[in-house]
N, C-alpha and C positions, 0 to 999 in steps of 0.2 A: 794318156789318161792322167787327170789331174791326181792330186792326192788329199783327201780330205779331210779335216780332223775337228771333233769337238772339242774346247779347250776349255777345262772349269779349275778356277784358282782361289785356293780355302785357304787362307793364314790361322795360321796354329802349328781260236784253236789253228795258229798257224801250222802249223804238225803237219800238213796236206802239203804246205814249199818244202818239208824238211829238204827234200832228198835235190830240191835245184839252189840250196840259200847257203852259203858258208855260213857257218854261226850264230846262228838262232839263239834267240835267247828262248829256248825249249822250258829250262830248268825251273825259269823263274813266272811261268804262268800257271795261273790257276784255276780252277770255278767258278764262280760268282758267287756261289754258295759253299765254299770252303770256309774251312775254323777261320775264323775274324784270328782268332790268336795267334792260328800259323802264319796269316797276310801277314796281319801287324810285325810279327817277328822276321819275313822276308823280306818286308820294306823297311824294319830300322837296319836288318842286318847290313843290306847291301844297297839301300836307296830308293829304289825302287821295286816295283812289282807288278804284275799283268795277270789282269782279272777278264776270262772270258765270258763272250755272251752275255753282255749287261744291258743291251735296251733289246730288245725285240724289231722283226724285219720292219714292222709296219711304221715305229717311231724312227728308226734307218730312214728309209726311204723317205721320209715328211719333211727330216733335216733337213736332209741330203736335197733333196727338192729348193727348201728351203733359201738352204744356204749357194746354191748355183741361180735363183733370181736374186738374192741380196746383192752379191757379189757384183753380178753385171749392171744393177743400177745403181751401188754405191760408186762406180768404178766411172760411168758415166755421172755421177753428180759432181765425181770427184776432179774432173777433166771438161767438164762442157762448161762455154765461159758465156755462152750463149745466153743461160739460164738468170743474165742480170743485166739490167738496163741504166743501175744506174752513173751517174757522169763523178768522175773524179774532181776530189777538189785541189789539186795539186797544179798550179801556176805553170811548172814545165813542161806542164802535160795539156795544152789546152783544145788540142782537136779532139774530137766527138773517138775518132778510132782507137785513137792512145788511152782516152778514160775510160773504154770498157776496156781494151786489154789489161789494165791495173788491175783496175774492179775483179773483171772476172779471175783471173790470179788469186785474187784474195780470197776469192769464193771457191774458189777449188782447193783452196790451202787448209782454209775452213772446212770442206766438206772432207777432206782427209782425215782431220784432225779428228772430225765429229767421229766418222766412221770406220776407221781403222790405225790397228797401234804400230809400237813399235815393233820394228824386227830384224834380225842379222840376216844381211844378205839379201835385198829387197828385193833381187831382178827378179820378176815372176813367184813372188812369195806374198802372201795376205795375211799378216792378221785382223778380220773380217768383226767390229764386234758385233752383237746380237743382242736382240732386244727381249726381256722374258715376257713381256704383254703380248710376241708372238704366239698364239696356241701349239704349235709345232715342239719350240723352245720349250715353254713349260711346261706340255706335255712330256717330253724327252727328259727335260730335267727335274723332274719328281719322281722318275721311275732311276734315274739315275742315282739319285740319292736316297732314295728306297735299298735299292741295290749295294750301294758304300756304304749302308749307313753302322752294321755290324765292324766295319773296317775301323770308318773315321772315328766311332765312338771307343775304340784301342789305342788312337793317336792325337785326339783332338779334344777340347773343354766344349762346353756349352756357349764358350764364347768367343767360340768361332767364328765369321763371318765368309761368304763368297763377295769374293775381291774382283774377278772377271769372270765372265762369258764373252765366249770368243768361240768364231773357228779360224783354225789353221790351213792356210789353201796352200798348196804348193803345185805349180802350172808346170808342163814338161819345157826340160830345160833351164830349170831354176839354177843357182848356185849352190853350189852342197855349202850350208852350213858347217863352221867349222865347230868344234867342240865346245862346250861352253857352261858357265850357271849362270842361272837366273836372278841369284841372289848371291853376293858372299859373306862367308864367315869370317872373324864373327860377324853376327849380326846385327844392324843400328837397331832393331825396336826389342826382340828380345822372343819374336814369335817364328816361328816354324812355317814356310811356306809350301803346302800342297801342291803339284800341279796332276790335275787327272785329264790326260787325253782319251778320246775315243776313237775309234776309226770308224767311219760310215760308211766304206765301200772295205773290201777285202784291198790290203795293202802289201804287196812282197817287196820283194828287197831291190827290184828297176826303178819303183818308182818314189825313191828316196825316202825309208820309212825312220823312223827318230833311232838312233844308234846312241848305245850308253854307257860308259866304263864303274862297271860295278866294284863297290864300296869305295868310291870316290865323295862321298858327302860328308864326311867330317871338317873337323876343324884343322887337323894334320894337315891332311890331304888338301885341303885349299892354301895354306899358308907354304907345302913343300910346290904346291902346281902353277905358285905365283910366283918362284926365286927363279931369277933373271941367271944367265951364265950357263956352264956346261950341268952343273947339278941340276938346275929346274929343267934344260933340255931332256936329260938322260931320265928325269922322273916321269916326265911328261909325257916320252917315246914309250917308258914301264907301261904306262897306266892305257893309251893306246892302244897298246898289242892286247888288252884285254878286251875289249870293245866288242859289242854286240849290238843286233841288231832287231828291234822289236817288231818285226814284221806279225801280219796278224790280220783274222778275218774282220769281217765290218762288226761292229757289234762290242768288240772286245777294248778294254780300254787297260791304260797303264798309267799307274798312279807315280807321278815321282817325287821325289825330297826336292828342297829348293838344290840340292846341294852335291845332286846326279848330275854327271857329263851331258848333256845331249846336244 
């Protein structure tokens, strides 16, 4: 089974695996409708934080629907070279077979670009993105932001903006992602970047759920995580051994810092 994720990026009850998951990150989930002060204070303390039961089954399943046709037609736009007739104007290239192989090359490079970003560890991984003129999409993301909105108004200005919509696919058999930010400190612009994932289907810990070494988001900690030699080794292996794993039913999402392991 694949793994699927809703991915929203703002600049500024898995309890049922406990007893099959080594190390759950139990501690650090919540409600949806817990104190905005207690999130906010669990997400500056330690980076992150896991907020359940945030869309309902019915905008689940619409994604979820959603996002498994996008995928298989982006995937086919992104690879069918068929889809182009026309002839190359490149002199070394002058039979009819060789200018649509260019061509369509180009068009499938294009159509990657168009529709899906970057990501560590590509084999069988997607970042999928998503378009809000979807009904699906903006249905899903208005209840979603309903849902954060007690959160992000603890941690965010009125000018803030969402930077991406995306889902995250991860197909069996992927490569494990190795640990990582998505931004480091310091920072070039001077803004804070949100990442809120959500899971659409129930996620455990077989089918490679985001793992994160808490209170890894500071400035220390990125400037000790990046020193090369035995020191940054021996910080690195520390920080590691702390490592958890955000498994978690569909519905539930985990907000992180730019500046959380995952």
């Amino acid at each position: 089974m694949c793994n699927q994720l809703l991915a929203l990026g703002l600049v500024m009850d898995g309890s049922s695996y406990a007893d099959r998951m080594a190390e759950p990150a139990c501690g650090y989930w919540m409600p949806c409708n817990a104190d905005p002060f207690e999130s906010a204070a669990t997400l500056a303390r330690h980076g992150f934080v896991g907020l359940r039961s945030l869309l309902t089954a019915e905008d689940r399943d619409h994604l979820a629907s959603l996002v498994d046709a996008e995928l298989s037609a982006r995937k086919e736009q992104a690879t069918d070279w068929r889809s182009s007739k026309f002839e190359s104007l490149d002199p070394s290239c002058p039979d009819r077979s060789c200018s649509e192989d260019i061509t369509s090359d180009a068009v499938a490079r294009t159509a990657f670009a168009r529709w899906f970003g970057e990501v560590r560890q590509q084999f069988r991984r997607y970042d999928l993105k998503l378009s809000i003129d979807e009904p699906a999409v903006l249905t899903g993301l208005r209840s979603l932001c309903t849902a954060l909105a007690p959160l992000l108004e603890q941690v965010t200005t009125l000018e803030a903006r969402i930077v991406e919509l995306a889902s995250m696919i991860t197909d069996p058999g992927a490569t494990q992602q190795y640990f990582h930010t998505d931004t480091l400190l310091p920072s070039g612009c001077g803004a804070p970047l949100y990442t809120c994932f959500v899971a659409l289907q129930d996620i455990d810990v077989t089918m490679g759920p985001t793992w994160v070494i808490p209170d890894s988001h500071t400035e220390k900690d990125h400037r000790e995580l990046r020193v090369r030699g035995p020191h940054g080794s021996a910080a690195r292996s520390a920080a590691e051994a702390t490592k958890l794993h955000m498994s978690c039913k569909a519905g539930c999402s985990r907000q992180i810092e730019p500046t959380s392991g995952v």
